[in-house]
N, C-alpha and C positions, 0 to 999 in steps of 0.2 A: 504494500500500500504506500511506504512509505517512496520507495525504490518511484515510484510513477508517479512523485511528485517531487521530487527534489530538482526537479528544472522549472519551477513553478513559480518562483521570485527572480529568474532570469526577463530580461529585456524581449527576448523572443517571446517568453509568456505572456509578457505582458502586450507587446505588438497583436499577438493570436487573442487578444482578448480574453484568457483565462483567467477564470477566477480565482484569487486568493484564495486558500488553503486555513481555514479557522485556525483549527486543531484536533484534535482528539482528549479525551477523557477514558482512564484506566480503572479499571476497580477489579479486588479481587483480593486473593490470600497475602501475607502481609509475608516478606521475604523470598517472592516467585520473580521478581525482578522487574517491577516496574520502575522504577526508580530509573534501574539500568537501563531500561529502554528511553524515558527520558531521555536520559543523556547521550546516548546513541543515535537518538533521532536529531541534533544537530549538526554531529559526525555524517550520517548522512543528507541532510540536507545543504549542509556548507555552510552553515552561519553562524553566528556567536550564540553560546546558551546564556540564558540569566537566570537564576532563582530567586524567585518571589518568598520572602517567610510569610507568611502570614500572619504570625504572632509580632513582628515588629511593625506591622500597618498602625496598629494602637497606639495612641498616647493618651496622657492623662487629662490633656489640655481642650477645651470645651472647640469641636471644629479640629482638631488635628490629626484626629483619624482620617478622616476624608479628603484634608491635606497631603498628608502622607502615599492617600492611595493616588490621588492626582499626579504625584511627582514621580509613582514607579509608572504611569501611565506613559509621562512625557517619555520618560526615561527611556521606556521602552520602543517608543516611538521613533524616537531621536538617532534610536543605536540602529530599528530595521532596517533590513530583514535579519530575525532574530528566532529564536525558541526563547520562551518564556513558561519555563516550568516551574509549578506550585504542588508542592510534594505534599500529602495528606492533606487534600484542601476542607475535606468534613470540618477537621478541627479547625481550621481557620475561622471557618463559618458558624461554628456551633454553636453562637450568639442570637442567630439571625434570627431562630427560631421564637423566643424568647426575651428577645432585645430587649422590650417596652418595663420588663420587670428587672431586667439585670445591667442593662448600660446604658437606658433614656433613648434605645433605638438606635444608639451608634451602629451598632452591628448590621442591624438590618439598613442603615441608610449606606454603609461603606460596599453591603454586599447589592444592595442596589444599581447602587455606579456603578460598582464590576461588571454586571452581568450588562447595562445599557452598554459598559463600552466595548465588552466581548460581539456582540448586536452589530454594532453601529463603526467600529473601528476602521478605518481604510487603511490603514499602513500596514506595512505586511511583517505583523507580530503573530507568529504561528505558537499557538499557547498549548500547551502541553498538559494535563493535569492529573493526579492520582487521587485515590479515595481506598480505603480500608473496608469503609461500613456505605454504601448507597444510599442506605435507609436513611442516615443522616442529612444527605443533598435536597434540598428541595425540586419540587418537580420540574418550574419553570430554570432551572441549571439544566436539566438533562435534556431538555427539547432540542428536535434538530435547528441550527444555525446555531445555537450556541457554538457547538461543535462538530465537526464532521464527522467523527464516527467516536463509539463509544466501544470498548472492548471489555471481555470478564477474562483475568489473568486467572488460570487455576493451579493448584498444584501437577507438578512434571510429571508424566509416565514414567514408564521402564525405560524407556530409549533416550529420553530426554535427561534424567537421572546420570543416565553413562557417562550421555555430552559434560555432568555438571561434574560430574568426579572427575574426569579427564581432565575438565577445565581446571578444576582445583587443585589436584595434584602436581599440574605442570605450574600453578602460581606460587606453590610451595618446594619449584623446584625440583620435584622429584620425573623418576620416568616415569607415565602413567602403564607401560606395558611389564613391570615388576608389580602390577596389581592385579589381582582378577575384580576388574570391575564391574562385569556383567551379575559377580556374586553379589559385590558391595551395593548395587541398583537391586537386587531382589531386596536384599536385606533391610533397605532404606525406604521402603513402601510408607507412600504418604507423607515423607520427608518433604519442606523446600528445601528450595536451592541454600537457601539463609544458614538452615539447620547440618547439611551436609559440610558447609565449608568452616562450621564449629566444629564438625564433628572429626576432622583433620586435625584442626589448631590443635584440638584439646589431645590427639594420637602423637601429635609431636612434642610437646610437655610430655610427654608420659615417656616416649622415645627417648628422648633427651636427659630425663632425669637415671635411665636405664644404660644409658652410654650403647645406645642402638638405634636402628632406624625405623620409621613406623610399617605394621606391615600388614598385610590384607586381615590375619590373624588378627591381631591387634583392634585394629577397626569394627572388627563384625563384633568382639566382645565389649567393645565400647559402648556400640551400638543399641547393646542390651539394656545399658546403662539409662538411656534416654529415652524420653515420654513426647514424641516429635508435637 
């Protein structure tokens, strides 16, 4: 999806009259890797990433909330073509619902403007977004044009499992073909990705304190050890 839009803030595009590219919105199990996809998605598209916090939008000051979101506005405007990723944006939001009785509506007036200038925006800020829980998003978030497509990140299969030990093993340095990894993927049923490249760290402390290397052995009895 990604791949057949990354010519999309090019001058050709825009000559052909193509449309700007929103973003997309992730949800789904919490260590499956969206985050990483975030950040991959400016790798491939060729442009600078940003991250939005959401918790530092707030001030204490009567009007500087809304301030504050103005300026990551500009900010962002200024720098496109850009990825503008807001990592766990539930919690950012998780005022909105309830404003009137916990922060005088700041909340709901800050997530208001977001979502007018997600709407409304021309510059081409391709925004990127994650979520944990949906239930928390409100509806008017999720409707199309906010964003362009929305996906549900689940935990890995078996085959996908393999990719994440191989991956992990070779970030740890090690060769992934002195493992039987197609074991280490059965054994890790249900696991994410998050939980498999603990389950490494914690093989090599163990290793390490034993003045040896970590080994397929090793891992599967670790294994046991964990409640994924």
């Amino acid at each position: 999806w990604l791949e057949c839009r990354k010519a999309a803030f090019s001058q050709k595009a825009i000559d052909y009259g193509l449309p700007t590219p929103k973003g997309f919105l992730l949800v789904g199990v919490s260590g499956c890797g969206k985050s990483l996809v975030a950040k991959a998605t400016a790798s491939i598209l060729g442009v600078p990433l940003l991250k939005l916090d959401a918790g530092r939008l707030f001030g204490s000051l009567v009007g500087q909330s809304e301030a504050n979101l103005r300026s990551v506005m500009q900010t962002a405007e200024a720098i496109a073509p850009c990825v503008l990723w807001i990592d766990e944006i539930e919690k950012g939001l998780a005022g909105s619902k309830s404003s009137g009785q916990t922060d005088g509506g700041t909340s709901a007036r800050v997530f208001g403007s977001f979502l007018q200038w997600m709407q409304e925006k021309t510059a081409p800020v391709f925004v990127v977004a994650t979520a944990n829980d949906i239930t928390s998003l409100p509806p008017e978030f999720q409707r199309k044009g906010r964003f362009d497509e929305m996906w549900f990140v689940d935990l890995p299969d078996h085959d996908e499992r393999e990719d994440i030990w191989e991956i992990q093993i070779k970030k740890f340095k090690r060769n992934p073909k002195k493992y039987y990894v197609e074991e280490l993927a059965a054994a890790t049923g249900g696991w994410t990705g998050a939980e498999i490249e603990a389950l490494f760290s914690e093989s090599l402390f163990n290793a390490f304190d034993d003045g040896t290397e970590p080994t397929t052995k090793l891992l599967l009895e670790l294994s046991k050890t964990v409640v994924p």
